[in-house]
C-alpha positions in Angstrom: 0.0 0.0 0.0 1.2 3.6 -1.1 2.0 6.1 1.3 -0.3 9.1 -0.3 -0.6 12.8 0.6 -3.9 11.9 1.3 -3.2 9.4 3.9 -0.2 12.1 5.1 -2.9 14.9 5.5 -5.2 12.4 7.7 -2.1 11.6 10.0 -1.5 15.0 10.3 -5.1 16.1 11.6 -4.9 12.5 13.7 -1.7 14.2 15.3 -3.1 17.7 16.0 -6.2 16.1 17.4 -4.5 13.9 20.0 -1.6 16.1 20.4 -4.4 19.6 20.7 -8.0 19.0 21.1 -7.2 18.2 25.0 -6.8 22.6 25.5 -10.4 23.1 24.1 -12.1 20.8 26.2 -12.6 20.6 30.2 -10.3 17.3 32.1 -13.4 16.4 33.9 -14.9 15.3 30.6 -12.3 12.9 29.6 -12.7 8.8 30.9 -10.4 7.3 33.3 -8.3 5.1 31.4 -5.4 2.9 33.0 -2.6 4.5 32.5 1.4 3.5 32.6 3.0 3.0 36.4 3.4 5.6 37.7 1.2 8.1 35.8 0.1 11.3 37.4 -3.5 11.9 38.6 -5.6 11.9 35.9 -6.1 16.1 35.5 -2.8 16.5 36.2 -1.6 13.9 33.5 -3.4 15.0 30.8 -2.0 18.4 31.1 1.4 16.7 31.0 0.8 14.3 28.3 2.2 15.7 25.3 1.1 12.5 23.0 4.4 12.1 22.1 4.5 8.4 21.9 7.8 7.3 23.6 6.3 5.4 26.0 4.6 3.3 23.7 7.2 3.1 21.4 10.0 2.2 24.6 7.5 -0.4 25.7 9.1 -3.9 25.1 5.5 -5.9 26.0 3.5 -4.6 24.1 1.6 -3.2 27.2 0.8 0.6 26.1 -1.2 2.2 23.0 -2.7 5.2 21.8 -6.3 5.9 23.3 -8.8 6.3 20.6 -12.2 9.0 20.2 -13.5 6.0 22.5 -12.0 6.8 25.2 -13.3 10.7 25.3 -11.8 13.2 22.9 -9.5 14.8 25.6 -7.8 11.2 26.1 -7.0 11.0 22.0 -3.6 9.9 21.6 -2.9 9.6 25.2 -1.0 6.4 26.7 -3.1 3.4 27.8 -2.0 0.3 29.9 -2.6 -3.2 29.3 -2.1 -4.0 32.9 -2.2 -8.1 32.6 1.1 -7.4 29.7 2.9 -4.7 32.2 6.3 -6.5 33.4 7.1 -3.6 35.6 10.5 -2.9 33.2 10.4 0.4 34.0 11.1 1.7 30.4 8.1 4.2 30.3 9.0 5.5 33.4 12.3 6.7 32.3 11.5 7.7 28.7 8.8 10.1 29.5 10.1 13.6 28.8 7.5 15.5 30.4 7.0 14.0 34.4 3.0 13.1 33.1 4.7 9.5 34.0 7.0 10.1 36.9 10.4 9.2 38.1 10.0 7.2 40.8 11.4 3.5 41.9 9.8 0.3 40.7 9.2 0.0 45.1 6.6 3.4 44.9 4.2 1.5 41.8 1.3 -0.4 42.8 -1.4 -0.9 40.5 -3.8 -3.8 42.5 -3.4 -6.8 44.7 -3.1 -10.9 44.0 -5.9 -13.0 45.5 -5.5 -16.9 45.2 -8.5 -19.0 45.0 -8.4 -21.7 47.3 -11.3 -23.8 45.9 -8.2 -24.2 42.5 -4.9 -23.8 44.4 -3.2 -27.2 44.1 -1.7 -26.7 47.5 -5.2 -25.6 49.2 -7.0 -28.4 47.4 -4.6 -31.1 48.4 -4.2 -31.9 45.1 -0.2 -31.1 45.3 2.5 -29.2 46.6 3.0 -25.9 45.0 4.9 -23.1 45.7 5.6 -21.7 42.1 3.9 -18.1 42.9 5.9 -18.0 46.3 9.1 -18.4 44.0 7.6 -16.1 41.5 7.1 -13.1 43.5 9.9 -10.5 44.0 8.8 -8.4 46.6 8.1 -10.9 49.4 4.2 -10.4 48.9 3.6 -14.1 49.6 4.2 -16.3 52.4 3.9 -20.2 53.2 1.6 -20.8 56.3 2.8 -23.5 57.9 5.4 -23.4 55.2 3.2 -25.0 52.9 -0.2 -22.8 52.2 0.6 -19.8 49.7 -1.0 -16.4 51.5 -1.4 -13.0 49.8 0.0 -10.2 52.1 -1.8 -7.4 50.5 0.6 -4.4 51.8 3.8 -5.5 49.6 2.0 -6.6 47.0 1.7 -4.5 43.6 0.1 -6.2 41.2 2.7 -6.7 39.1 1.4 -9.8 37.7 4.2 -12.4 37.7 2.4 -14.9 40.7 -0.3 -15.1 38.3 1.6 -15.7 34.9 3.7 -18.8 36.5 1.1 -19.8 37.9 0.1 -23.7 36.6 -3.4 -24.2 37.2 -6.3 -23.5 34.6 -7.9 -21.3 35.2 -5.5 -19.4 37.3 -5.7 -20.0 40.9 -4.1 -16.6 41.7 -5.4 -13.4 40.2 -4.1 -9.8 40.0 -6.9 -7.8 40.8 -6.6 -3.5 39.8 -8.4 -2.1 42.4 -5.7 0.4 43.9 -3.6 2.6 41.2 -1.6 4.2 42.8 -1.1 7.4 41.0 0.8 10.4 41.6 1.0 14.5 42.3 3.1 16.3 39.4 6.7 17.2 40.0 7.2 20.6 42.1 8.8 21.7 38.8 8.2 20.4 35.7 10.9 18.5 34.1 12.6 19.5 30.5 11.2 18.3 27.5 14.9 16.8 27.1 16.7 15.3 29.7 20.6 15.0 29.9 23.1 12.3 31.5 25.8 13.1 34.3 28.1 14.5 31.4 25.7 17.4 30.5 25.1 15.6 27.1 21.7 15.1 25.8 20.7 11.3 25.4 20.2 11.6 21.7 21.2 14.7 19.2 18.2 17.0 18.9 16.8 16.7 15.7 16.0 19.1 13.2 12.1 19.9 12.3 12.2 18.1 9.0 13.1 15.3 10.5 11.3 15.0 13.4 8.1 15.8 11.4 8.8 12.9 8.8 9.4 10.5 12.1 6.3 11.8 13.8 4.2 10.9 10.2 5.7 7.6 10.3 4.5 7.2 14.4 1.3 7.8 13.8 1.0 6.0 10.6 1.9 3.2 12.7 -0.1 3.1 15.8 -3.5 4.0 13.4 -2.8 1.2 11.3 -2.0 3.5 8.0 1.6 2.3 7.9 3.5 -1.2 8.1 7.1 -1.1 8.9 7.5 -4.1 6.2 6.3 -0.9 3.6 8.8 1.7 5.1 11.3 -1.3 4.4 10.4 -1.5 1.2 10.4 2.3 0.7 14.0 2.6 1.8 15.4 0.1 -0.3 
């Protein structure tokens, strides 16, 4: 499929929509969406959010994408989380060149809570010994009674998901359950739209507008659908 001026000039209005609409219309209008870890309170974020795409573009599960006129016009283009694909990597966190998703440790997210079902646990049952979401979890969120009984302790626990994905039972006998986002209060200052290393040096060479517009195109020709990357392949060669 060709890359037209036509289907240039609809990714253009597709980016000033999601990237502009959001001034013309009140916050309390838009839908809460879940958002990345460690995302800013919903007003506060959607000032933030400049639509720029990093996060979803950084994101190496495939967790985030673009919100669409679904999710209420001033969410359009913002980032939405898939929590059950979030790994807790941490990549969003650190991309985000604005503080709408905000620097903080992988201890500070907590997006829900794990509850096992002991009516399918193979331990609770009786049906075996199993202590494969003990093992699994990295922040000491479960505990053996009696050494042998798996228990939830729903303080350190913060949903990040990976009891329930090594779990072996079907259906899962351990859930994550997104009850309790915790989300965050914007930066005293707001951050730079660029940040630099320890060296003073920017992370990557600023680029000029021609550039940057052509890459933009591309991004949003991608996360609409418009664009495959096996046709930019093509085109470059």
């Amino acid at each position: 499929m060709g890359f037209s001026r036509r289907d240039a000039l609809h990714i253009l209005v597709s980016g000033v929509v999601s990237t502009a609409i959001f001034t013309f219309f009140k916050v309390s209008g838009a839908k809460a969406l879940p958002r990345p870890p460690g995302a800013l309170i919903e007003p506060e974020f959607l000032k933030y959010c400049t639509r720029c795409y990093q996060c979803i573009d950084v994101c190496p599960a495939d967790a985030l994408h673009p919100a669409g006129i679904t999710g209420g016009i001033p969410n359009i283009g913002t980032p939405v989380l898939d929590w059950k694909k979030c790994i807790f990597c941490m990549a969003c966190i650190k991309v985000c060149p604005t503080g709408a998703i905000r620097k903080i440790p992988r201890e500070e997210i907590d997006i829900g809570n794990a509850v096992i079902n002991r009516d399918t646990c193979l331990t609770w049952t009786g049906e075996g010994r199993c202590d494969i979401c003990f093992n699994a979890c990295r922040y000491d969120a479960i505990t053996l009674e009696n050494k042998i009984f798996p228990v939830v302790l729903e303080d350190p626990c913060n949903g990040c998901g990976a009891c329930e994905r090594r779990c072996p039972t079907k259906p899962k006998s351990i859930i994550v359950h997104y009850d309790k986002v915790k989300r965050f209060s914007p930066p005293e200052e707001r951050l730079a739209l660029s940040h630099k290393d320890e060296t003073g040096r920017a992370h990557r060479e600023e680029a000029d507008f021609k550039t940057w517009f052509v890459e933009r195109i591309k991004g949003l020709g991608r996360n609409y659908g418009i664009i495959r990357e096996e046709e930019e392949s093509a085109e470059e060669e």
